[in-house]
Structures are given as structure tokens and as C-alpha cells.
PAMI-695909 format. One record per residue (C-alpha): residue in one letter; residue number from 1; x negated, y, z. Coordinates in Angstrom, 1 decimal. Layout:
BEGIN
+---+-----+--------+--------+--------+
: r :   k :     c1 :     c2 :     c3 :
+---+-----+--------+--------+--------+
: a : NUM :      X :      Y :      Z :
...
+---+-----+--------+--------+--------+
END
This chain:
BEGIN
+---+-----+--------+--------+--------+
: r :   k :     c1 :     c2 :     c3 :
+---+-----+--------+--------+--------+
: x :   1 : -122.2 :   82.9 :   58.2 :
: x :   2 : -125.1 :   83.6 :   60.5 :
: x :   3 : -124.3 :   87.4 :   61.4 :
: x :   4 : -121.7 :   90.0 :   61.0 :
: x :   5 : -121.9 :   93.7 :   62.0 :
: x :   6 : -120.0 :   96.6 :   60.3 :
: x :   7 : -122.4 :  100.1 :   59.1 :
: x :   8 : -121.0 :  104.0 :   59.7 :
: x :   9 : -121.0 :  105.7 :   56.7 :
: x :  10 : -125.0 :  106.2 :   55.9 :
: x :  11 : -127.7 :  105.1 :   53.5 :
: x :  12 : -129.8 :  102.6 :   55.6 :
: x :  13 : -132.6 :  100.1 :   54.6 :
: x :  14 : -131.4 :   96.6 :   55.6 :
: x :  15 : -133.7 :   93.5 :   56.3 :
: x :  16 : -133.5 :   90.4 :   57.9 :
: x :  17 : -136.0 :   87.6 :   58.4 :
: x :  18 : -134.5 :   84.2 :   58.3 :
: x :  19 : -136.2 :   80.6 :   59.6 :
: x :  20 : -135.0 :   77.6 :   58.0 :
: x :  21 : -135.6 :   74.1 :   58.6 :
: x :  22 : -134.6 :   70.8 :   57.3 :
: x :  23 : -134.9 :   67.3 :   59.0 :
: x :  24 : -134.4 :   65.4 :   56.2 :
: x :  25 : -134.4 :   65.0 :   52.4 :
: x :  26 : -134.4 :   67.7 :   50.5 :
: x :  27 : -133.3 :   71.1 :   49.7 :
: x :  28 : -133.2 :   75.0 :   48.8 :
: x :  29 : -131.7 :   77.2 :   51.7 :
: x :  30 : -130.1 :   80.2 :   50.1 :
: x :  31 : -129.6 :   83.2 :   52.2 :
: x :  32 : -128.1 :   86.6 :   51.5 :
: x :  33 : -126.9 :   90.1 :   52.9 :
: x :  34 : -123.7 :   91.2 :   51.7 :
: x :  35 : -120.1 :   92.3 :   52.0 :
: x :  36 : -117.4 :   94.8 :   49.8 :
: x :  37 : -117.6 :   95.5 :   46.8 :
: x :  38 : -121.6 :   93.0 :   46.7 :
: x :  39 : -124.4 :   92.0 :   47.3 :
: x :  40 : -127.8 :   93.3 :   48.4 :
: x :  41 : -130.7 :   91.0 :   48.8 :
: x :  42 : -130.9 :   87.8 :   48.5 :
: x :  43 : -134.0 :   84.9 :   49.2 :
: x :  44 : -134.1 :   81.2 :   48.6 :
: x :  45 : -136.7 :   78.8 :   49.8 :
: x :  46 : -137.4 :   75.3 :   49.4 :
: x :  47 : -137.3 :   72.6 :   52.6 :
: x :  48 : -137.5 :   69.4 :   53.1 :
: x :  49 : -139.6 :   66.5 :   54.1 :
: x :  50 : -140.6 :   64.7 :   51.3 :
: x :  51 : -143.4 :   65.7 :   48.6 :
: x :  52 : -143.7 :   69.5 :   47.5 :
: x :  53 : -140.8 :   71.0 :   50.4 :
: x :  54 : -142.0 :   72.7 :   53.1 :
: x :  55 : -140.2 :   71.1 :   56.5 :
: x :  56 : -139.9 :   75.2 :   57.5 :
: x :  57 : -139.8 :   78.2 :   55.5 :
: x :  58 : -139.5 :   82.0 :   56.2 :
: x :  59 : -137.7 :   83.7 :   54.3 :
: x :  60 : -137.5 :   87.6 :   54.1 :
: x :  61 : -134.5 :   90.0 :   52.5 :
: x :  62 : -134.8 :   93.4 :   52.4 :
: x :  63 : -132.0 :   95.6 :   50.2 :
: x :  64 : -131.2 :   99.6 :   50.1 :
: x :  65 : -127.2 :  100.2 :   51.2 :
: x :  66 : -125.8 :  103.8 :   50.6 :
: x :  67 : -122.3 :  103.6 :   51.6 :
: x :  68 : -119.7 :  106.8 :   52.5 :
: x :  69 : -117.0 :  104.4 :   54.1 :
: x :  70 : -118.1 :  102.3 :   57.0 :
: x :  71 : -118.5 :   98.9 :   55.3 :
: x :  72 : -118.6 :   95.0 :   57.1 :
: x :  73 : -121.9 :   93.6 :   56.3 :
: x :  74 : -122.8 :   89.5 :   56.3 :
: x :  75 : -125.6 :   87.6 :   56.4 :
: x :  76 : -125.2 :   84.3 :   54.9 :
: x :  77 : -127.2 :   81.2 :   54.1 :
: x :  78 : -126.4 :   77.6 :   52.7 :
: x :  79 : -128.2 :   74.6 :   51.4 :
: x :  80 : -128.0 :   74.3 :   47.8 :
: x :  81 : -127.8 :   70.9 :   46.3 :
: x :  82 : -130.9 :   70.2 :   44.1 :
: x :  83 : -129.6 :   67.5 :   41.2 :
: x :  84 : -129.2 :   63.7 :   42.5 :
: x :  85 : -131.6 :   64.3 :   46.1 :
: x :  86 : -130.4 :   64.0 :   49.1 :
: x :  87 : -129.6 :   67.6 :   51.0 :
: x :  88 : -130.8 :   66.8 :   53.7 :
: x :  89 : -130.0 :   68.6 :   57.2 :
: x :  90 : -131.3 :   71.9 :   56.5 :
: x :  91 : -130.3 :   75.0 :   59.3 :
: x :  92 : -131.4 :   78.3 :   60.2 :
: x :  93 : -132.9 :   78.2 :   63.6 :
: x :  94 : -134.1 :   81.7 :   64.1 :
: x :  95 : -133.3 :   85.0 :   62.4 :
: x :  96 : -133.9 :   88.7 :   62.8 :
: x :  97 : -131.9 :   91.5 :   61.4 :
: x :  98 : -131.8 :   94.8 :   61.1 :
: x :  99 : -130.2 :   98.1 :   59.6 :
: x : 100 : -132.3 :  101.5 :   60.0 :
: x : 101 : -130.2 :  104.5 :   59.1 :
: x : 102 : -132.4 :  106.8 :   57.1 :
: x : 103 : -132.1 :  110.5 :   55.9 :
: x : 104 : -132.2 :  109.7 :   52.0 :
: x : 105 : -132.5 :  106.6 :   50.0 :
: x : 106 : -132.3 :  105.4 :   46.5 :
: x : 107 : -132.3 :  102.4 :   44.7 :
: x : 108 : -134.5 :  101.6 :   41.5 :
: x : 109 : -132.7 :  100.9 :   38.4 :
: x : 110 : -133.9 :   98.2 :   36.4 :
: x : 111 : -135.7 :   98.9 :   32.9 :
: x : 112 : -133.8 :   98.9 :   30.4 :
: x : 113 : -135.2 :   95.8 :   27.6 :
: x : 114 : -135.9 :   96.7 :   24.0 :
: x : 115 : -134.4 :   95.3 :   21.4 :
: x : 116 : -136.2 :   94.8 :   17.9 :
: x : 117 : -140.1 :   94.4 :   16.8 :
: x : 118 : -142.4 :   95.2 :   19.9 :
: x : 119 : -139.8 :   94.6 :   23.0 :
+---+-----+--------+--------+--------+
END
């Protein structure tokens, strides 16, 4: 866990921007904002040293929380393993976070898909 912070009652637009690294062989850094009852944004990137990884990556989250209980918010990240490669030493070395309460927020709902000829 990188950061922990609990949020008053409010609907606030959450970001963070996260720096991660990796020394050696390979990998994808996950990172994501959450707590009770989920999740809210979430960004991966891939680092490493060896052909197609960038050795640093920024990654940015953003994610809308409207919550009427105060609720305990994390920022996590981890290095997921990528098949047979080596993981590597990938870290965060810098982030930025931050929660702006706002007067009124919502959150797109995704389309629903069509079923049948067409969709």
C-alpha cells in the first residue's frame, strides 16, 4: 500500500499520479484507488529493461467517489507477473494524490450492448 487517507461524507473527484520504475527484467506495475465496498480507478503500465518495457512509466488514475458515510480510501500498486519472465524489481518512486470535494458529481453508466442482428 502506498497511501491511506479516510474521506468525510462528500462526492469528490479522486486522482493520483503514480511513478514506477523497474531495475530489472520485466514487468506490469498495477496500481489502484480503492477501499469499502470497491474500487475506483485503476492503471497498469509496462516496465522493465529489456525490449518493448519502458525502464519508467507514469501512470495516471482518476475515479468519481460519492459516499454519505466517511469511507477509508487506499492507493495500491503491485508488479504483476507476466508468464515465464523475470519480475524484475519494479517500485513506485514518486506519487501524487489527491481528493477535491465538489458540489455535485455523477458517474457515467456504461452502454448497455445489444444483443441480436446489428449489435
Amino acid at each position: 500500500m502506498i497511501q491511506h487517507f479516510t474521506l468525510e461524507p462528500g462526492q469528490y473527484l479522486v486522482t493520483a499520479e503514480v511513478l514506477a520504475q523497474n531495475r530489472t527484467g520485466e514487468g506490469v506495475v498495477v496500481c489502484q484507488i480503492g477501499g469499502a465496498p470497491g474500487y475506483y480507478a485503476l492503471a497498469q503500465g509496462a516496465v522493465g529493461t529489456t525490449a518493448g518495457f519502458a525502464q519508467q512509466q507514469t501512470l495516471e488514475q482518476q475515479g468519481v467517489i460519492i459516499t454519505s458515510t466517511p469511507l477509508d480510501l487506499d492507493v495500491v500498486c503491485w508488479n504483476a507477473i507476466q508468464g515465464d519472465a523475470p519480475t524484475g524489481e519494479a517500485f513506485v518512486n514518486f506519487y501524487d494524490l489527491t481528493a477535491s470535494r465538489t458540489s455535485s458529481a455523477d458517474r457515467a453508466r456504461p452502454a448497455r450492448r445489444r444483443s441480436g442482428p446489428g449489435g
